[in-house]
C-alpha positions in Angstrom: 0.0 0.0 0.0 1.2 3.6 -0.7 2.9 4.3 2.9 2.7 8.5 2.3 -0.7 8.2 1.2 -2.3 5.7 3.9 -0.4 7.4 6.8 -1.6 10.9 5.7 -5.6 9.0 5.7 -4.8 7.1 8.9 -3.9 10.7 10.9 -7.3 12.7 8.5 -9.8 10.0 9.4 -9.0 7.3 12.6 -6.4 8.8 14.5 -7.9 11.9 14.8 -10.5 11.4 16.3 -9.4 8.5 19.1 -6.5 10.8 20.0 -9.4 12.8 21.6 -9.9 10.3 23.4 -6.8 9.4 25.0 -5.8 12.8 26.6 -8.0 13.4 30.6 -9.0 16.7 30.7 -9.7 17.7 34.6 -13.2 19.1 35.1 -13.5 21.7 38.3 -16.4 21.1 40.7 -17.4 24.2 40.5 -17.8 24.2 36.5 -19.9 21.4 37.4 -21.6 23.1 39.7 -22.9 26.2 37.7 -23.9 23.8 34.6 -26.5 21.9 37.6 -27.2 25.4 39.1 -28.1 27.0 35.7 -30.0 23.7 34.4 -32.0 22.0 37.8 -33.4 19.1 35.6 -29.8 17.7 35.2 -28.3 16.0 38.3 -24.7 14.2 38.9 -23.7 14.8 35.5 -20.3 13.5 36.0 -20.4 11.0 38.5 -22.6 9.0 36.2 -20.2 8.9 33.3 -18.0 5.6 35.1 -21.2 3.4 34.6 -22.3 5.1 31.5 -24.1 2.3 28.6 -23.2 2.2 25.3 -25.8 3.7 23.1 -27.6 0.8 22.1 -23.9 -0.8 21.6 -25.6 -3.6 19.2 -26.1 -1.0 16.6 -22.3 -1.1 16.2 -22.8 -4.7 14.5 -25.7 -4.2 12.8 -26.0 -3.3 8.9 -27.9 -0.2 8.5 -29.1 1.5 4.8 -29.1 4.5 4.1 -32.3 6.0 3.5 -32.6 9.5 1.2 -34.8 12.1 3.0 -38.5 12.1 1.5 -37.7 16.2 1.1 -34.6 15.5 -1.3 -32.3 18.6 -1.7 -35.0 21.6 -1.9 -35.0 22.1 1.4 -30.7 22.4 1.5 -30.8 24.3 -1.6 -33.4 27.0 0.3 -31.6 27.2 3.1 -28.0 27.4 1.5 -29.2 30.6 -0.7 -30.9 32.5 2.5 -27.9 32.2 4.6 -25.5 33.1 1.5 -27.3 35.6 -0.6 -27.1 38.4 2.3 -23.7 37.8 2.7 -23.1 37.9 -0.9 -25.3 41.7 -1.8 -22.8 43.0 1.5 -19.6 42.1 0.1 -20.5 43.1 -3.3 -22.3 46.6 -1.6 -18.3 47.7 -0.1 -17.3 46.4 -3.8 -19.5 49.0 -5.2 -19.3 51.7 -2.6 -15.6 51.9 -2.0 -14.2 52.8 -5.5 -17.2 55.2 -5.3 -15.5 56.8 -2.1 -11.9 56.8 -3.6 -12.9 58.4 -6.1 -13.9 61.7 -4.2 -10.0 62.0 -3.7 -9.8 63.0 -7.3 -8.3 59.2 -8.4 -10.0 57.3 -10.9 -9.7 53.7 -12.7 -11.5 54.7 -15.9 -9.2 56.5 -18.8 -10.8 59.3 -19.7 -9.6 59.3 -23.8 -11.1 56.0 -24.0 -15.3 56.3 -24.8 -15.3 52.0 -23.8 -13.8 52.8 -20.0 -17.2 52.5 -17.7 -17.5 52.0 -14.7 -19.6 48.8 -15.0 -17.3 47.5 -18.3 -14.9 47.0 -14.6 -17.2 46.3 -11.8 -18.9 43.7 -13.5 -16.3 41.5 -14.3 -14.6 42.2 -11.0 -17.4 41.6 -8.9 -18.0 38.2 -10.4 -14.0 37.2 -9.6 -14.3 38.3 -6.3 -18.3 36.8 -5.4 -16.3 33.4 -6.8 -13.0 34.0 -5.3 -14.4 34.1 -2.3 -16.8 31.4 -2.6 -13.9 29.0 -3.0 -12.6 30.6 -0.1 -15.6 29.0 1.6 -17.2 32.7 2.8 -20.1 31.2 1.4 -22.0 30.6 3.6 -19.0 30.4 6.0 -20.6 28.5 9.1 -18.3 28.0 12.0 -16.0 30.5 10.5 -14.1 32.9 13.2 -13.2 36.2 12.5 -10.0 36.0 12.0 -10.2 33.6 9.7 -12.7 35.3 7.5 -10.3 38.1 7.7 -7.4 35.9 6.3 -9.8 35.1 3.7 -10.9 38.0 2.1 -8.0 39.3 2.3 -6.7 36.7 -0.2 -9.7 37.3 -2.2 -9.4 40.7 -2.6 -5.3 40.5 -3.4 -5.7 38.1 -5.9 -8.3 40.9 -7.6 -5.8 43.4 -7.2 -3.3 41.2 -8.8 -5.3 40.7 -11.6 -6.3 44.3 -12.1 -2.6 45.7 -11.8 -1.7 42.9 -14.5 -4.1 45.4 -16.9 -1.5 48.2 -16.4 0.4 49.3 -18.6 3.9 50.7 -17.2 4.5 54.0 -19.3 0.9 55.1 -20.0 0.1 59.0 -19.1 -2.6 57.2 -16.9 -0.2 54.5 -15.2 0.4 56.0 -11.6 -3.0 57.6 -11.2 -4.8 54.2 -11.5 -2.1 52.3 -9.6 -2.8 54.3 -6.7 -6.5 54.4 -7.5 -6.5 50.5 -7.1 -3.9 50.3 -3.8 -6.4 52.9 -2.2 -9.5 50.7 -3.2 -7.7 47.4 -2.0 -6.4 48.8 1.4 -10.0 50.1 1.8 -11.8 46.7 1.1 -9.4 45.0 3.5 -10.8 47.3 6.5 -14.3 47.8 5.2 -15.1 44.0 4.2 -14.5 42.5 7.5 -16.5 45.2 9.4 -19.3 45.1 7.2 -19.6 41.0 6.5 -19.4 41.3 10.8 -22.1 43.4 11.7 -24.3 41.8 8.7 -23.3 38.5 10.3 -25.1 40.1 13.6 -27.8 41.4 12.4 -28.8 38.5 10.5 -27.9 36.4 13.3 -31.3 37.5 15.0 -33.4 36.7 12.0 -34.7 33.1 12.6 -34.5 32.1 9.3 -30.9 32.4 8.8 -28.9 30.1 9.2 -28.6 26.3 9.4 -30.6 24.1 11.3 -28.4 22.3 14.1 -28.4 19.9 16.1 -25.9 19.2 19.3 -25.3 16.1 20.5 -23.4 15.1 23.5 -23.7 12.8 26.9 -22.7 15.5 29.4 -24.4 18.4 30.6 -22.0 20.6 28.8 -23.9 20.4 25.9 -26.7 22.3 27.4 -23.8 25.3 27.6 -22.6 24.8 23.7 -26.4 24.9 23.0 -26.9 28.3 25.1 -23.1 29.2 23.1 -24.4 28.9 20.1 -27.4 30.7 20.0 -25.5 33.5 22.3 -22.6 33.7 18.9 -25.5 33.0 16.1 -23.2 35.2 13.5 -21.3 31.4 13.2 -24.6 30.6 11.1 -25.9 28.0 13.1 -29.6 27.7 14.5 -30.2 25.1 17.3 -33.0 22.7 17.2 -32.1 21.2 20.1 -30.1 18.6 22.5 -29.7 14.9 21.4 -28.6 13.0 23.8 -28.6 9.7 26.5 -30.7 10.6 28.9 -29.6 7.8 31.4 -25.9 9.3 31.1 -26.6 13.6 31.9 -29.8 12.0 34.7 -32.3 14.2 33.3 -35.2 14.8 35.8 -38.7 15.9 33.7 -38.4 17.9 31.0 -35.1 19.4 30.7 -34.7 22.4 28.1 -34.1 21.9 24.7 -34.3 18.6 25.2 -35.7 16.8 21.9 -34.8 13.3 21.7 -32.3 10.0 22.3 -29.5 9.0 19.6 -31.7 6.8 18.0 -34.1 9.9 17.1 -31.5 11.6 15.7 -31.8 11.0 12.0 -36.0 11.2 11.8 -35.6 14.8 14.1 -32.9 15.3 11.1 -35.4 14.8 8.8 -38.6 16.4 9.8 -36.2 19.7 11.3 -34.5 19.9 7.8 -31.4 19.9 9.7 -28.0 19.4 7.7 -25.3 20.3 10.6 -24.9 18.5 14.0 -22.7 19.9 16.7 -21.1 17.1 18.6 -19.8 17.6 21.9 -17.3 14.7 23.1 -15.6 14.3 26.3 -12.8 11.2 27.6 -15.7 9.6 29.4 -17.3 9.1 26.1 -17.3 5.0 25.0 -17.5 5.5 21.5 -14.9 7.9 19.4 -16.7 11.0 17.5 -17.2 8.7 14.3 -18.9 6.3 15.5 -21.3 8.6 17.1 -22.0 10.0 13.5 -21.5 6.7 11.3 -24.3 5.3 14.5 -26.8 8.4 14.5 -25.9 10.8 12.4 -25.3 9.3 9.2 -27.9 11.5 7.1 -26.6 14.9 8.5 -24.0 15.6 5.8 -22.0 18.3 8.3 -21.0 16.8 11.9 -18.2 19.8 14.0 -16.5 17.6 16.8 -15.8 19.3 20.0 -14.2 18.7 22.6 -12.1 19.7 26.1 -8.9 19.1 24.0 -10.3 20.4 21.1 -11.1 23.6 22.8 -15.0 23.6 24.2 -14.2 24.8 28.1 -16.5 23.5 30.3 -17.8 27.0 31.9 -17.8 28.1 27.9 -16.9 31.4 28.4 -17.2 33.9 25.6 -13.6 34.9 25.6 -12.7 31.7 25.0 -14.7 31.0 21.8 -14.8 34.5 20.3 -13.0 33.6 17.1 -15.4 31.0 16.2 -15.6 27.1 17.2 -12.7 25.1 17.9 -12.8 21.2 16.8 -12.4 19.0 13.4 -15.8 18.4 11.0 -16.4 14.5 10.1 -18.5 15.5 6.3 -20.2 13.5 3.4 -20.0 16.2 0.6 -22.0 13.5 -1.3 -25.1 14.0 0.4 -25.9 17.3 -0.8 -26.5 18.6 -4.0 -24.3 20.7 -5.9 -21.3 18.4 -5.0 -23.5 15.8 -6.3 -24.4 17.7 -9.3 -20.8 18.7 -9.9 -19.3 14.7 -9.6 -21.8 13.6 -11.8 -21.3 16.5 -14.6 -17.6 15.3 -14.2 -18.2 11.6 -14.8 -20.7 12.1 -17.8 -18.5 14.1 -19.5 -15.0 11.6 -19.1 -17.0 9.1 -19.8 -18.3 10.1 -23.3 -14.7 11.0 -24.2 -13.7 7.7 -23.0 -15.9 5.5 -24.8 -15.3 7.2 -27.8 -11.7 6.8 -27.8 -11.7 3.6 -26.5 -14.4 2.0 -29.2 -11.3 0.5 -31.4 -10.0 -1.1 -28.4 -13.5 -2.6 -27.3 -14.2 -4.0 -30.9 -10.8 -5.6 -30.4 -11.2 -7.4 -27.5 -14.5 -8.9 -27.9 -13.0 -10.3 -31.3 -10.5 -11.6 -29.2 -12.6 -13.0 -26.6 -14.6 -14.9 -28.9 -11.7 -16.5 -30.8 -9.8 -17.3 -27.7 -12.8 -19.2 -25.3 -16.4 -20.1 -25.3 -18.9 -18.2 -23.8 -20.2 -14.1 -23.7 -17.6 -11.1 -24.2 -19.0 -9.4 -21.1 -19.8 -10.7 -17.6 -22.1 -8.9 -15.7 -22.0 -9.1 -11.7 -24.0 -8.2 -9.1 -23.1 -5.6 -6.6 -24.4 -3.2 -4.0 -24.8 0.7 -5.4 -26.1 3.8 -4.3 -28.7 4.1 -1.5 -28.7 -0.2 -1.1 -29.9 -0.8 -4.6 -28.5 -3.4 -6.9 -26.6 -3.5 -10.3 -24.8 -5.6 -12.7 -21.0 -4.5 -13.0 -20.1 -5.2 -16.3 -16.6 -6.4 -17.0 -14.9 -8.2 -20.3 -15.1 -11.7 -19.5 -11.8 -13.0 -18.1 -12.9 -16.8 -16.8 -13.9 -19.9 -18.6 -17.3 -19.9 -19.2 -19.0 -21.5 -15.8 -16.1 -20.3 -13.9 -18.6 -19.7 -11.0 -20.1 -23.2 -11.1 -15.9 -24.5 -10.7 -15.1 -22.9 -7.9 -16.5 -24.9 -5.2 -15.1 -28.0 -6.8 -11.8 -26.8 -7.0 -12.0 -25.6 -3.7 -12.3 -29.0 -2.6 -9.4 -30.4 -4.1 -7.5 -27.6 -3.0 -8.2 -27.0 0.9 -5.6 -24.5 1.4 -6.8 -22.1 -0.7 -10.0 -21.8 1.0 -8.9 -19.3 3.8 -7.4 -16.8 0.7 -10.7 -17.6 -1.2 -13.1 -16.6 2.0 -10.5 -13.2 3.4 -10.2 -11.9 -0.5 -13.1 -13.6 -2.7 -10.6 -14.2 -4.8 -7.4 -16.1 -5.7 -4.2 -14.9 -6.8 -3.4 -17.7 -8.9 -6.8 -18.4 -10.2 -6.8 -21.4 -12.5 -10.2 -20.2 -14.3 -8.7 -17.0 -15.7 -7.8 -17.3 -19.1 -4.6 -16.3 -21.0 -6.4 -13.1 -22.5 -7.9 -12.5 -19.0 -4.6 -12.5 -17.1 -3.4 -9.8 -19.5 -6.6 -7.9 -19.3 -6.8 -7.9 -15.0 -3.3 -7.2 -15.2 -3.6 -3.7 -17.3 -7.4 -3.6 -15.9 -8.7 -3.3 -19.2 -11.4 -5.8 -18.0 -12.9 -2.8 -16.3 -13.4 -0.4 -19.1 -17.2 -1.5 -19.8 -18.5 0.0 -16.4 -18.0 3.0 -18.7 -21.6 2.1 -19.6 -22.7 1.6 -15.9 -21.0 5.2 -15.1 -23.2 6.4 -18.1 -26.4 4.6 -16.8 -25.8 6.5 -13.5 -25.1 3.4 -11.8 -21.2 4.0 -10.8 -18.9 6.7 -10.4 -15.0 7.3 -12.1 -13.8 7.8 -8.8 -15.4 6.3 -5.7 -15.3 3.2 -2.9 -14.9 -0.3 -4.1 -18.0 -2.0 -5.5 -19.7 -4.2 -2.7 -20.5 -7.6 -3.0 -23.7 -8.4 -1.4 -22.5 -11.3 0.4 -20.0 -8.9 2.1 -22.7 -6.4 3.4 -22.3 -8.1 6.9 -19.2 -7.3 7.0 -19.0 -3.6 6.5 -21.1 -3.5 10.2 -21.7 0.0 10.9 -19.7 1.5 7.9 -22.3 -0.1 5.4 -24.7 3.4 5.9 -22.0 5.3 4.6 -21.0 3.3 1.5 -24.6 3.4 0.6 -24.9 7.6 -0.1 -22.1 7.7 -2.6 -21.9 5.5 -5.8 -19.0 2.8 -5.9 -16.2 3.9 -8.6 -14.5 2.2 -11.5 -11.4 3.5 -9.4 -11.1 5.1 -6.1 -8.3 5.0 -3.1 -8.5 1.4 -3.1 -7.1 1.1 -6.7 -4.2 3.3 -6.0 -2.9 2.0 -2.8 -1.9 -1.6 -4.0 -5.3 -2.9 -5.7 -5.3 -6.2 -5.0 -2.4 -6.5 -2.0 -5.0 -4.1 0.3 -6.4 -6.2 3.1 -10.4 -6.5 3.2 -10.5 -4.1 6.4 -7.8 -1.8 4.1 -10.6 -1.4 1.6 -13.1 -0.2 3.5 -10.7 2.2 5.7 -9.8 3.7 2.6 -13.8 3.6 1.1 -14.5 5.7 4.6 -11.1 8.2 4.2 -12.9 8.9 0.5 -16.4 9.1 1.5 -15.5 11.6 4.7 -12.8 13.9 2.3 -14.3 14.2 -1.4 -13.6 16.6 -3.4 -13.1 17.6 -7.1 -9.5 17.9 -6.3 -9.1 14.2 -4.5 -10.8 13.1 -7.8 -8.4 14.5 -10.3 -5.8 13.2 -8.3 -6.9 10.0 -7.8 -7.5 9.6 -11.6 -4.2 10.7 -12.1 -2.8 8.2 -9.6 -4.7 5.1 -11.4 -3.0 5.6 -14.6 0.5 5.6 -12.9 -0.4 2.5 -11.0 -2.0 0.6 -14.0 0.9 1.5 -15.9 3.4 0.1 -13.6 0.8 -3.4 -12.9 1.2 -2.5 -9.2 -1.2 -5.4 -6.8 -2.8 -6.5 -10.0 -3.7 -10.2 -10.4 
C-alpha cells in the first residue's frame, strides 16, 4: 500500500478522532456546579459517566441503509441561498461603494480618452471574480468561521483581484500612476471595510430566525446544554439550534429538561422532519465511543457533523472569551449528500465518460473479437453488486474466466483446501486457474474494467469512488455499510491506487470511509491521475 498516502488517511480520518480520546481533561467542581445550578433538571452529571451504557452498543454490529430524506435537496438548496445571498449583496455593496469613495480624492480607474472605459465595463467583471474567489474561499456561507479567519480570507480574495487588475497596467501610459494608486487605495480600503461590514451583517442577520442552518448538538454530558446556550448567544457562526440529542440515562435528566428533543436513536428522523443538515457534537474522555462512531451510528444523514471537545477547545464553563473567534474542533463531512457536490461529480463523470468510450471504441471492438476466438462463452460478464442508497446493479466487465467459472469454484476448492482461507478473506485467488490467458493480460492492465463505462453512463457508478460491494460482504461492512450506501461505488477510487489487490479487506473499507468523509473535485483529479500511474506500472494487480 502507498505508505505517504495511507499514513496521511490514517492521521485525517481514525487517529484523529481517538487521540481525543486518549488525553483526561480535569473538570472543576465548581464548573460542574454552575452547569447543575443553571439547568436544575440535570443531576450528577459526571459522576454517572463511570457506569455510562453504550448507546444501544448492538447498533455497532448491525448493517444499517441509508435511506434519502423524503424532502430531497430543496430544502438544503433554500436554506444554502438565505444564509449566502445576504452575505453575498454585502460584500459586493463595499465592492460598489468603495471605489465610489476613492474616487472623491480625485483618483479614478477609468481613462478618460477611452469612450469604452465604464464603470460597469470594470465592476462587472470584478465583482463576479471576487463573489467566486471568495466562494472557494468558503465565505459562502461560511458557518463555524471565526473572525479572524474570514479576515485571512478576504483578504486573499481581494489581493488576488488586485493582482489581476494591476496585470491590466500598462507601465508608461500617461494614466499609469493615477490608477495604480487608484487601485492600492481601493484594495487597502476593502481589507478594512469587508470585515467590518460582513461582521455586523453576520449580527444582524444572526437575530433573524430564518438564517442560518438548522443544528443539532449532541453530547452525553451536561455541557452540551452550555454549547447549545453558546451557540445561539454567537449566532453570527450561522448555526440555529433545534435542540439537544442525547442519552438521557448518562446527563440524569429529571422531567423535562430544556431543549431537550430526543435520544441518539431519534436523531436522523428529528434530522429529517427539522430539515437539519449540521450536528454539533460535543465529546468528552468519558465518552465509549470515538466521534465517528457517534456519526456513522446516529448521524449518518446529516452531511456536516463539527466535533468538540475539552482538548479540542469547548471549556467547560464556555466562556465567551474563549470561543470569540469562532468554534474550535475538526468536521467529520459527506459532501455527497448534498447537492451541488453531487451535481458537480456527476457532470464530471458524464462528460469523461463520453470522451472515454469514444476513444476507447477500437480497443473494445478488439477485445470482444479476441474474446470470442480465444474461449467459449459471452464477451461481457455482468456481476452483481451493491450501489447507491442499497440498490443493486450488474458491474459489467470483459469476460476473463472460462465460461462456468462460477459453477468451478467450489469444486476446486475442494481439491485444493488451502486455498480456502485466501478464497473466504479476498473472494478471490491470486493464482486463479479459471482465468484465461487473455484475462490475465486484461486484470493485469485492468482493461477488463473499461465497460463500467456504460454503468457510469447509466448513473449506476462513479469514475472515482469506494470499491464496488459484493452483497455477500454487506455483513461485513457492520456499521460503515450506511456510509458506502450515499455515494456511488467507482470504477477507481483509493483502493485502486494504494496496492489494488495487495490491500487487506479491512484496508478497503478504511480507505472507502477516508474517501467518503474527504471528497472533493481535487481528490478526484488526483486519484484519476494516480490510477493511470499504478496501471501502468501493474502495481497489486492479479
Amino acid at each position: 500500500m502507498d505508505e505517504s498516502l495511507t499514513a496521511g488517511m490514517s492521521v485525517g480520518f481514525k487517529d484523529r478522532e481517538n487521540s481525543l480520546n486518549s488525553t483526561s481533561v480535569s473538570v472543576s467542581p465548581q464548573d460542574t456546579l454552575t452547569i447543575e445550578q443553571e439547568y436544575p433538571q440535570i443531576q450528577g452529571t459526571h459522576r454517572s459517566h463511570a457506569s455510562m451504557p453504550r448507546h444501544r452498543a448492538s447498533i455497532k454490529t448491525n448493517v444499517r441503509s441509508h435511506v434519502a430524506r423524503a424532502h430531497g435537496d430543496a430544502s438544503y438548496v433554500r436554506q444554502l441561498l438565505l444564509t449566502t445571498l445576504p452575505l453575498v449583496v454585502a460584500d459586493l455593496a463595499v465592492l460598489f461603494i468603495v471605489p465610489i469613495l476613492v474616487s472623491l480624492t480625485g483618483y479614478s480607474w477609468l481613462n478618460p480618452d477611452d469612450p469604452t472605459s465604464t464603470a460597469m465595463t470594470w465592476f462587472i467583471p470584478a465583482s463576479i471574480a471576487y463573489v467566486l474567489l471568495n466562494a472557494t474561499q468558503g465565505l459562502y456561507p461560511g458557518v463555524c468561521l471565526g473572525l479572524v479567519d474570514e479576515i485571512r480570507r478576504l483578504f486573499l480574495s481581494i489581493g488576488m483581484v488586485t493582482l489581476v487588475l494591476a496585470a491590466t497596467l500598462r507601465i508608461g501610459s500617461p494614466i499609469f500612476a493615477h490608477r495604480l494608486v487608484f487601485l492600492l487605495a481601493v484594495s487597502s480600503l476593502m481589507i478594512v471595510l469587508a470585515p467590518i461590514v460582513r461582521s455586523y451583517v453576520r449580527r444582524k442577520l444572526g437575530a433573524m430566525n430564518w438564517w442560518g442552518f438548522p443544528t443539532l448538538v449532541c453530547g452525553n454530558d451536561a455541557t452540551v446544554f452550555g454549547v447549545r446556550e453558546w451557540i445561539e448567544a454567537n449566532r453570527r457562526l450561522g448555526l440555529r439550534t433545534v435542540g439537544v440529542i442525547a442519552d438521557p440515562s448518562a446527563i440524569e435528566i429529571n422531567g423535562d429538561a430544556p431543549w431537550f428533543i430526543g435520544e441518539w436513536d431519534d436523531a436522523r428522523h428529528v434530522a429529517e422532519e427539522q430539515d437539519v443538515y449540521w450536528a454539533v457534537v460535543v465529546e468528552t474522555d468519558r465518552d465509549q465511543q470515538s466521534a465517528s462512531s457517534l456519526v456513522e451510528n446516529y448521524l449518518g444523514n446529516i452531511p456536516h457533523a463539527f466535533v468538540v471537545s475539552d482538548l479540542t477547545g469547548i471549556p467547560t464553563h464556555w466562556s465567551r472569551h474563549q470561543m470569540d473567534e469562532g468554534l474550535a474542533g475538526f468536521m467529520i463531512e459527506q459532501h455527497l449528500l448534498l447537492p451541488i457536490p453531487k451535481l458537480v461529480k456527476r457532470g464530471m463523470d458524464i462528460t469523461i465518460c463520453m470522451i472515454s468510450l469514444i476513444l476507447l471504441l477500437p480497443l473494445f471492438v478488439s477485445l470482444a473479437i479476441a474474446i470470442k476466438l480465444t474461449s467459449k462463452g459471452p464477451v461481457f460478464y455482468g456481476h452483481e453488486r451493491v450501489g447507491k442508497g442499497d440498490t443493486r446493479f450488474k458491474a459489467w466487465k470483459f469476460r476473463t474466466m472460462i465460461n462456468g467459472a462460477e459453477q468451478l469454484i467450489e469444486e476446486y476448492l475442494q481439491k485444493h483446501p488451502q486455498l480456502r482461507e485466501e478464497w473466504e478473506r479476498e473472494h478471490k485467488l491470486r493464482n486463479d486457474p479459471r482465468v484465461t490467458g487473455l484475462g490475465k493480460f486484461m486484470r493485469k492492465w485492468s482493461i477488463d474494467e473499461l465497460p463500467q463505462l456504460w454503468n457510469v453512463l447509466a448513473g449506476e457508478m462513479s469514475i472515482v469512488g469506494p470499491r464496488p460491494i459484493v452483497p455477500n460482504e454487506i455483513e461485513t461492512y457492520g456499521i460503515h455499510y450506511e456510509a458506502f450506501c450515499t455515494v456511488l461505488p467507482g470504477i477507481t477510487g483509493l483502493w485502486q491506487v494504494c496496492g489494488r489487490n495487495d490491500t487487506t479487506f479491512d484496508e478497503r473499507i478504511q480507505l472507502g470511509m477516508f474517501y467518503i468523509h474527504h471528497w472533493s473535485l481535487w481528490l478526484d483529479f488526483y486519484l484519476m491521475f494516480r490510477t493511470v500511474g499504478t496501471v501502468l506500472f501493474t502495481k497489486g494487480a492479479y
